[in-house]
N, C-alpha and C positions, 0 to 999 in steps of 0.2 A: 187609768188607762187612757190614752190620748186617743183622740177619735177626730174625724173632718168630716167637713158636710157629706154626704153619701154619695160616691159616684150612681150616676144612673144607667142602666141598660135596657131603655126600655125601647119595646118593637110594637110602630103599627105598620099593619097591613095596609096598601092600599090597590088600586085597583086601576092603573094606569094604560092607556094606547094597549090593551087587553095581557099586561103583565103582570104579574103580583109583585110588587116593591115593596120590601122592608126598608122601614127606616128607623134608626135608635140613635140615639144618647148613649154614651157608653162611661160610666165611674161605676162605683160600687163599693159599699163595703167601709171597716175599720183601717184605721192606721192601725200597723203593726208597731209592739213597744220592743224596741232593743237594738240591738246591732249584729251585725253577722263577723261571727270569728274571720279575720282574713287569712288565703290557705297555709294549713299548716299549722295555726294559732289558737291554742284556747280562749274562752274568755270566762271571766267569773260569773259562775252564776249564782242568782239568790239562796242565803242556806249553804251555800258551795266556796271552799277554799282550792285553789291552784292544786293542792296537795290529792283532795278528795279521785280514788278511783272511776273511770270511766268504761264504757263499751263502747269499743272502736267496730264500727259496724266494716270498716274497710274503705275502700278506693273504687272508685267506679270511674274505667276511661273507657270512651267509645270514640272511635276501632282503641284499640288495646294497644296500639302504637302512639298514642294522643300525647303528648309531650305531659307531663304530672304538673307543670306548671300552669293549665289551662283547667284544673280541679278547684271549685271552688269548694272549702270547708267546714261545716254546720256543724256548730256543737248546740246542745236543747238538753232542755231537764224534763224528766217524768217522772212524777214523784210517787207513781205507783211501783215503779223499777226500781231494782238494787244492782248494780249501782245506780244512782238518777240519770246523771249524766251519759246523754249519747252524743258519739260522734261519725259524721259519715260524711266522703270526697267526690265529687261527682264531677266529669269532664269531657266538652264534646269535642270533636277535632274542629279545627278551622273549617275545616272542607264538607265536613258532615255539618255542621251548623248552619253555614249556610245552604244548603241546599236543603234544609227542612224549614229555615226562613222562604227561600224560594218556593218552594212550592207551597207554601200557606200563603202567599202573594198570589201564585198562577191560581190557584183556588180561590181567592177574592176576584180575581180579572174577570176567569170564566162567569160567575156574580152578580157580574157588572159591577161591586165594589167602588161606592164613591166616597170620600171624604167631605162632609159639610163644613165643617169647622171643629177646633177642639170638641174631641167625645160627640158627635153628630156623624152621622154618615146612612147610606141608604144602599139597599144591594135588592137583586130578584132572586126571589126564595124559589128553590128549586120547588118543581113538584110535586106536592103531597106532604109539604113542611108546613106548619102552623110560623105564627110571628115570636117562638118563643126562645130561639134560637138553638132549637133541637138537631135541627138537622147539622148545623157549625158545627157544636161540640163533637158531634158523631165523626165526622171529618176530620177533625184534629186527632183524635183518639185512633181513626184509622189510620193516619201518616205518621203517626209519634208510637207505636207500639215498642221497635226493637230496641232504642233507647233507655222507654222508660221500662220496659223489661228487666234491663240488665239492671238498675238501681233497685227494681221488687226484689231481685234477685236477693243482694244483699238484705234487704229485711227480713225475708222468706227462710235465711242461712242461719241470721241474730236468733229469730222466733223458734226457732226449730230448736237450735243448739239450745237454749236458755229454757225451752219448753213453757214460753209462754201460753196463758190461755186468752182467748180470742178477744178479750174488752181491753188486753194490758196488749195485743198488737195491733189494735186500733190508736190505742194511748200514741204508742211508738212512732207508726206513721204519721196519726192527725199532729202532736208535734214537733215533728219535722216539718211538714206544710206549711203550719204556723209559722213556723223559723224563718223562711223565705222572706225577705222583703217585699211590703207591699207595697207597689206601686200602679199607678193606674197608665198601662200602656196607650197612650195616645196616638204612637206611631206604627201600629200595628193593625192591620185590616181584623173588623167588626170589635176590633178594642179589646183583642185577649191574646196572651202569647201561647204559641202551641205547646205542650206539656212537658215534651222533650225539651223546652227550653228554657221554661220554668225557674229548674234547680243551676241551669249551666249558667243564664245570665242573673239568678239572684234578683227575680222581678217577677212580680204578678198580680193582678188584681182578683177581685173574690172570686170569678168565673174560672178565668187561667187555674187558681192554686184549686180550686172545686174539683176539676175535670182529674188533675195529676192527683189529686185525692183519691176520688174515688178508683181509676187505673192501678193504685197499687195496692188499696183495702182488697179492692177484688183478688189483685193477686196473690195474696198469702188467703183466699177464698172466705174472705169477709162481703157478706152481701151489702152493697154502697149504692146509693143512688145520688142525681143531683138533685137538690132543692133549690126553686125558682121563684123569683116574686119578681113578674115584670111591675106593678103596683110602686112596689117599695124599693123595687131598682137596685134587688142584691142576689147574691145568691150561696149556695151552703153547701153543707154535705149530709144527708142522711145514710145512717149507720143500722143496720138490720142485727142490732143484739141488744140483749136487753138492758136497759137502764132507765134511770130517772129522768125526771124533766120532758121538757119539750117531744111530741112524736108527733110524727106525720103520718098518713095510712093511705096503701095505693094496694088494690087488689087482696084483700086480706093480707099483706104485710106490713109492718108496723115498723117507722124508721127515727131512731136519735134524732134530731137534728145537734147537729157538730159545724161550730164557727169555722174558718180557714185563714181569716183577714186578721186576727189577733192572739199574739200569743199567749198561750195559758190560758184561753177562754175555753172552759169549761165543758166539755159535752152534756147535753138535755138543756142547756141555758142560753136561750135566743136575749142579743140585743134590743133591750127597751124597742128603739125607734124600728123595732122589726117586729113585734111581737103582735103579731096581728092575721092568728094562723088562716084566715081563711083570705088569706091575698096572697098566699103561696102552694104554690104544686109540686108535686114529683113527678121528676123526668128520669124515666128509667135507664137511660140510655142504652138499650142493647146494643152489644156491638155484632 
């Protein structure tokens, strides 16, 4: 599996002309190994001939007028599922895309939002936020809801008809996420793309694909939370059912940790250069 130095996300506080200024580094995470079907298009996967049957999860456009050309493709193996292979469309309008860029922009302004240089920048953390960038994701999650609604939707449709049980619809989502190309957004205020935007522009780094993580485990009512290591400058997904490997524990709950940055990476199975549980926390994100 191909891997790059870690982006880092890391936030100190500081204590400015009587403000509280965050400022971070912003990378993270694995290189993703593969390619993304272009729309429309299979691709082979491992184990898989062109031939082998799929589950077409369906077409997701928002607004529902969105031209079908502006869907971009995902096809993914899970090798717990019969068939493995899944495929699912997702597509924003020109008009709704940007205006959910836009306002994750006016949302940096109000911030004060500066750029330092690649992956650097500094912003004032609202009141009653720690330096862990709790209170961002929370923001994202509330201006990205009815988007990435309508893609749970289709999972929520797959799981139900298929009558999956609740470890093989986490499989399904985590990946999916996986699938997404990782990329570490540099042009982006606090260095993560908003979640609704994720799947449309095919780009995110381990925080971005984390947050549309957990948003859609919740939604077929999978308890998810985020997993953070400002330390080790990544971050995950923790998953509230039961399995092997790796768990992190917040309030007597007990949670998987689940990679996002790499496909096929395993759930309970933390990356070597991450595996250092007590430099990581759970962010529960209530919404």
């Amino acid at each position: 599996m191909a891997s790059r130095t870690p982006p880092v996300k890391t936030l100190v506080k500081l204590l400015l002309v009587g403000l509280s200024i965050a400022t971070a580094l912003s990378f993270c995470g694995l290189r993703m190994v593969g390619r993304l079907s272009p729309p429309g298009s299979h691709r082979t996967l491992p184990g898989l001939s062109p031939e082998d049957p799929s589950e077409d999860l369906g077409q997701v456009l928002v607004p529902v007028d969105t031209p079908p050309g502006r869907a971009v493709t995902y096809v993914w193996n899970v090798e717990e599922l019969t068939p493995q292979r899944q495929q699912v469309a997702y597509g924003l309008g020109e008009r709704l895309e940007a205006q959910i860029e836009a306002t994750h922009h006016a949302y940096a302004r109000r911030l004060r939002y500066r750029a330092l240089g690649p992956g650097r920048f500094t912003y004032v953390a609202p009141p009653g936020c720690g330096t862990d960038m709790h209170c961002i994701y929370l923001e994202l999650m509330r201006t990205s809801p009815g988007p990435v609604r309508a893609l749970g939707e289709r999972f929520a449709a797959s799981i139900r008809t298929r009558q999956l049980d609740a470890a093989q619809a986490a499989q399904l989502i985590l990946g999916f996420v996986q699938r997404i190309r990782y990329e570490v957004p540099d042009n982006e205020p606090f260095g993560i793309v908003p979640p609704a935007l994720v799947p449309a522009q095919n780009r995110g780094d381990c925080d971005s694909k984390a947050v549309l993580a957990v948003m859609l485990l919740r939604q077929v009512g999978i308890d998810a939370v985020l997993l953070y290591s400002d330390p080790l400058a990544h971050a995950a997904v923790g998953v509230g059912l039961p399995g092997s490997g790796t768990r992190l524990k917040l309030g007597g709950r007990s949670y998987q940790y689940a990679e996002v940055t790499a496909e096929g990476w395993p759930p309970g199975m933390v990356p070597p250069r991450y595996n250092l549980l007590h430099l990581w926390k759970v962010l529960p994100l209530e919404e």
